[in-house]
C-alpha positions as CSV (number, residue, x, y, z in Angstrom):
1,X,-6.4,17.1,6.9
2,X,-8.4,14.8,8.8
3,X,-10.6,15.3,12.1
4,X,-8.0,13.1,14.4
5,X,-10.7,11.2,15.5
6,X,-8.6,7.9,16.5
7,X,-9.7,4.2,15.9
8,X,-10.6,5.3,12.3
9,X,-14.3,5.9,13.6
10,X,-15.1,9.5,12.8
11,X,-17.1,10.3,9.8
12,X,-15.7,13.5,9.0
13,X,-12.1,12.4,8.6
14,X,-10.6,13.3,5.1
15,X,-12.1,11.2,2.5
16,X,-10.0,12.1,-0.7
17,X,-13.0,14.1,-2.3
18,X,-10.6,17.3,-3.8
19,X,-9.4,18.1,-6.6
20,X,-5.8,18.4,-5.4
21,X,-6.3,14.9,-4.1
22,X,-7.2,13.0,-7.1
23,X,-4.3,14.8,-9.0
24,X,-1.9,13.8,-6.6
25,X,-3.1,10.0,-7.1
26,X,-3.1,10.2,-10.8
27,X,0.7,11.1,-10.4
28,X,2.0,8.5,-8.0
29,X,-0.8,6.1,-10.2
30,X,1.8,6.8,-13.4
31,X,4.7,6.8,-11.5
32,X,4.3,3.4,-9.5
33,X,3.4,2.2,-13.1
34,X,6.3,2.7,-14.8
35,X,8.8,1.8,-11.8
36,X,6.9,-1.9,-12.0
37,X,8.0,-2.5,-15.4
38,X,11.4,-1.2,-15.2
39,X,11.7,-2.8,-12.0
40,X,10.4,-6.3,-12.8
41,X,12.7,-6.5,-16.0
42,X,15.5,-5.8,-13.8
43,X,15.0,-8.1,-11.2
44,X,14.8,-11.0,-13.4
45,X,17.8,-10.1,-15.5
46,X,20.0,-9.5,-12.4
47,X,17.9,-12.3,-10.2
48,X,17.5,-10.3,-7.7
49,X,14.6,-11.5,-5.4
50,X,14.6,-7.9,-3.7
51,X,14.3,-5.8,-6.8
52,X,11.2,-8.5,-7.4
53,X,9.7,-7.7,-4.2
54,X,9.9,-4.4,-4.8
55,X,8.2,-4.3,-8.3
56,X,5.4,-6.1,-7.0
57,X,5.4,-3.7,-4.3
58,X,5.1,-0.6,-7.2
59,X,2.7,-3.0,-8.9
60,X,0.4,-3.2,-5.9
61,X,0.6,0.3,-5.4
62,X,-0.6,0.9,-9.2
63,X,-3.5,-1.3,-8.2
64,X,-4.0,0.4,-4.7
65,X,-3.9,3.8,-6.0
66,X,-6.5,3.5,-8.9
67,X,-9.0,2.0,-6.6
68,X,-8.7,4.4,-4.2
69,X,-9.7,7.1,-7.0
70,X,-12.1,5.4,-8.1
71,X,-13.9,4.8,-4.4
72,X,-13.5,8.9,-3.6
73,X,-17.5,10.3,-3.3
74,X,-18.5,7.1,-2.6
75,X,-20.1,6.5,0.7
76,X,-18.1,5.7,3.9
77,X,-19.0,1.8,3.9
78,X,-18.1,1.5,0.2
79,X,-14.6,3.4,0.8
80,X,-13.9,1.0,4.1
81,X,-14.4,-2.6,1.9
82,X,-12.1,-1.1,-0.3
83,X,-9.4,-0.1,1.9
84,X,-10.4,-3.8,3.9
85,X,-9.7,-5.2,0.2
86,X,-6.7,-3.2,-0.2
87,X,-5.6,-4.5,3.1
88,X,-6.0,-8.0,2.3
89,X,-4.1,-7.9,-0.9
90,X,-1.3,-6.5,1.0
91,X,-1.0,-9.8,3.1
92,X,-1.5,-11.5,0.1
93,X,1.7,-10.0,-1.2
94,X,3.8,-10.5,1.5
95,X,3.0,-14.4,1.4
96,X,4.2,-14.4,-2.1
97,X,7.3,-12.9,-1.2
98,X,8.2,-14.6,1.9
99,X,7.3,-17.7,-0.3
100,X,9.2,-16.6,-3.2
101,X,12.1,-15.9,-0.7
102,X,12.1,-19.1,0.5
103,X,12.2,-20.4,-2.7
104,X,15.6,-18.6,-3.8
105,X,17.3,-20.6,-1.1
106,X,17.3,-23.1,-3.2
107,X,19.2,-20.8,-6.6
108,X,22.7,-20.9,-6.4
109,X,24.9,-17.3,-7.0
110,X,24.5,-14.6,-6.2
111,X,22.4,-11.5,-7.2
112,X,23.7,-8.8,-9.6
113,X,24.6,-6.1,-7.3
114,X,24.9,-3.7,-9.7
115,X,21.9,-3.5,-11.2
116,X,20.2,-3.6,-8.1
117,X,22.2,-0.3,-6.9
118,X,21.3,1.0,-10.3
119,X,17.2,0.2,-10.2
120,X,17.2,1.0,-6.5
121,X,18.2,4.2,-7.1
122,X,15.5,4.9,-9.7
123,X,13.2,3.5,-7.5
124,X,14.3,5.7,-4.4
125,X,13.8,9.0,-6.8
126,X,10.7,7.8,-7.6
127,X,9.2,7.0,-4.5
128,X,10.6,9.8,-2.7
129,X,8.9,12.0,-5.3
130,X,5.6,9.9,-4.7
131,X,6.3,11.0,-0.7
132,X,6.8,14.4,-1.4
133,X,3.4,14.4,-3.4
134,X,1.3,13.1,-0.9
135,X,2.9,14.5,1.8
136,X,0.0,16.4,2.6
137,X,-2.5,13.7,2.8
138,X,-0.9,11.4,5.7
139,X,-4.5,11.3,7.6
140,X,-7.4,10.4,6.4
141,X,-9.9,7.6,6.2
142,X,-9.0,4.2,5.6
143,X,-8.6,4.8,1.8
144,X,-6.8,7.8,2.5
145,X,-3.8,6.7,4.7
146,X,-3.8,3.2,2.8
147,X,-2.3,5.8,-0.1
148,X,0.1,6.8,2.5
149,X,1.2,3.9,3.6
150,X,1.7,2.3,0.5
151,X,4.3,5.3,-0.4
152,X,6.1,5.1,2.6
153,X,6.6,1.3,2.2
154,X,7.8,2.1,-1.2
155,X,10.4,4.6,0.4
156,X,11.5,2.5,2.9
157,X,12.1,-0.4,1.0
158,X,14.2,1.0,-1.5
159,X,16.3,2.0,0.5
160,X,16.6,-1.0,1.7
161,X,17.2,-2.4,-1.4
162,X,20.4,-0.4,-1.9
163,X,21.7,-1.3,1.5
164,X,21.1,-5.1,0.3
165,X,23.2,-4.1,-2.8
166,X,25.9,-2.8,-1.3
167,X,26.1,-5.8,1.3
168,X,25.8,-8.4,-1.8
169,X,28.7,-6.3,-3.2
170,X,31.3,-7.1,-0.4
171,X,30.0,-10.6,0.9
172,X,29.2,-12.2,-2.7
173,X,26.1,-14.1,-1.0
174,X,22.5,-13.9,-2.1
175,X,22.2,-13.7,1.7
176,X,21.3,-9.7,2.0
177,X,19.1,-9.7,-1.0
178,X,17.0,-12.3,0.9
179,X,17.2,-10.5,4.2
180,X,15.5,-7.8,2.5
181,X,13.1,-9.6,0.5
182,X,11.9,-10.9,4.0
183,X,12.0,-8.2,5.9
184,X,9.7,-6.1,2.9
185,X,7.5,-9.0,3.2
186,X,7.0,-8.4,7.0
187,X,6.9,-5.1,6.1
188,X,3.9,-5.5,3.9
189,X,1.6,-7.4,6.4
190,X,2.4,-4.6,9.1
191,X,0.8,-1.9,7.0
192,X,-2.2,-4.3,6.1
193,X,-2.7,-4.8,9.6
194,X,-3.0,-1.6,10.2
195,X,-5.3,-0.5,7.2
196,X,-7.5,-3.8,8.1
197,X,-7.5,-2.6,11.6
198,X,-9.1,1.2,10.4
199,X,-11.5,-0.4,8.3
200,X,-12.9,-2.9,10.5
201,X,-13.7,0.3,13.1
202,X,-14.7,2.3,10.2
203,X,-17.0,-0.4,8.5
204,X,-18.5,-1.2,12.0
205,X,-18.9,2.8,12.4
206,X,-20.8,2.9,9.7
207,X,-23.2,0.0,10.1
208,X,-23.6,1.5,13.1
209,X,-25.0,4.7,11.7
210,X,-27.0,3.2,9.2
211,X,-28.7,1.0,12.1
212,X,-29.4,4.1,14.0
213,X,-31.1,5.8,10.7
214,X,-33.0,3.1,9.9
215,X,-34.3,2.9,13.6
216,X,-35.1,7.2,13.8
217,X,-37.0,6.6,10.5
218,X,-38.8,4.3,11.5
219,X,-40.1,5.9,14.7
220,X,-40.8,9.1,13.0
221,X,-43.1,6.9,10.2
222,X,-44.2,4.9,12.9
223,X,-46.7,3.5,9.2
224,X,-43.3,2.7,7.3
225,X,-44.0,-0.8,8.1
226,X,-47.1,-0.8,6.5
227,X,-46.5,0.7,3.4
C-alpha cells in the first residue's frame, strides 16, 4: 500500500484516506472496545496483573484507533502529531505497567490461572481477527502502521498471556504473570519508539515542504511582502 519510501519521509506513502480503510478501523475500534471491558473485569476478579496489562493494552488501542480515523484527510503534519501523540501514550502505558508490575511484588498468591487461560483465549480470537483485518494495511504513514502495530502487540501479547497461564498453572507463583506483565511493558515502549521515530522524520519532512512553499511563493510574488 504505501510508496516504501524508508525513514517515514515520503509524502505519498498510504495515508488511510479509503473507504475500505476506515471500515477496517471501525471494526478493530468495536472490537478492542469490548475486549477492554471484559478483560479489565477479569483481571481484577482473578488478579491477574497480565490480563490488566492487556486490557489497558485493548483500551489504548480503542483510543489509538479512533484518532487515527478521525486524523485521515487531514494534512501530513496534522496526521504525524497524532501518530507522535499516539507514540507518547504508548510509553506512557508501559510506565504504568512496569509500575503496576512492580507493585504486585508486594500481593501475596497467586493469580487465577484459569481465568486468565479463559480471557486470553478471547482475547487471542479477537486480536487475531483485528490482524486478519488490517492485514492489508501494514505500511503506511505514521498513523497508518501505528494501527498496525498496535494489533500486532495485541496478538503477541495474548499469547503471551496464555503461556503466563499455563506456567502459573504448574509453578503456583505470581512469578510468570509478572514476567509477562513486564515484558508487554517493554513491549509497549518498543513500538512507541518506533512510531515516534516515523513521526519525527515525517513531521520534519513536512516542515520541510512547507518552508520550501513558503520560500517559491514568495520569489514568484516577489510584492507578497508588501501586501
Amino acid at each position: 500500500m504505501g510508496a516504501g519510501c524508508g525513514g517515514g519521509s515520503c509524502s505519498t506513502q498510504f495515508d488511510g484516506a479509503s473507504r475500505a480503510f476506515k471500515r477496517a478501523l471501525l471494526i478493530v475500534i468495536a472490537i478492542n472496545g469490548v475486549m477492554f471491558i471484559i478483560e479489565m473485569l477479569a483481571g481484577f476478579k482473578g488478579q491477574s496483573m497480565a490480563l490488566k496489562a492487556d486490557a489497558l493494552d485493548f483500551f489504548g488501542d480503542t483510543v489509538s484507533y479512533a484518532i487515527s480515523l478521525w486524523a485521515i484527510g487531514k494534512s501530513g503534519l496534522v496526521r504525524a502529531n497524532v501518530a507522535m501523540a499516539k507514540g507518547i501514550s504508548l510509553v506512557l502505558m508501559g510506565v504504568f505497567v512496569l509500575g503496576a508490575t512492580l507493585y504486585r511484588f508486594f500481593v501475596l498468591g497467586a493469580p487465577d490461572e484459569q481465568i486468565m487461560g479463559v480471557i486470553g483465549t478471547m482475547a487471542l480470537v479477537a486480536n487475531l481477527a483485528s490482524v486478519v483485518v488490517l492485514m492489508n494495511y501494514r505500511d503506511g504513514d505514521a498513523n497508518v502502521r501505528s494501527v498496525w502495530l498496535c494489533s500486532r502487540n495485541d496478538a503477541i501479547g495474548n499469547l503471551a498471556v496464555l503461556g503466563a497461564a499455563l506456567a502459573v498453572y504448574f509453578s503456583q507463583t505470581p512469578w510468570p504473570d509478572l514476567i509477562v506483565a513486564a515484558l508487554m511493558a517493554t513491549l509497549f515502549l518498543n513500538s512507541a519508539r518506533q512510531i515516534i521515530t516515523q513521526a519525527r522524520h515525517e513531521i520534519a519532512h513536512e516542515k520541510e515542504a512547507g518552508r520550501k512553499k513558503n520560500t517559491l511563493s514568495t520569489f514568484q510574488d516577489p510584492h507578497a511582502d508588501n501586501g
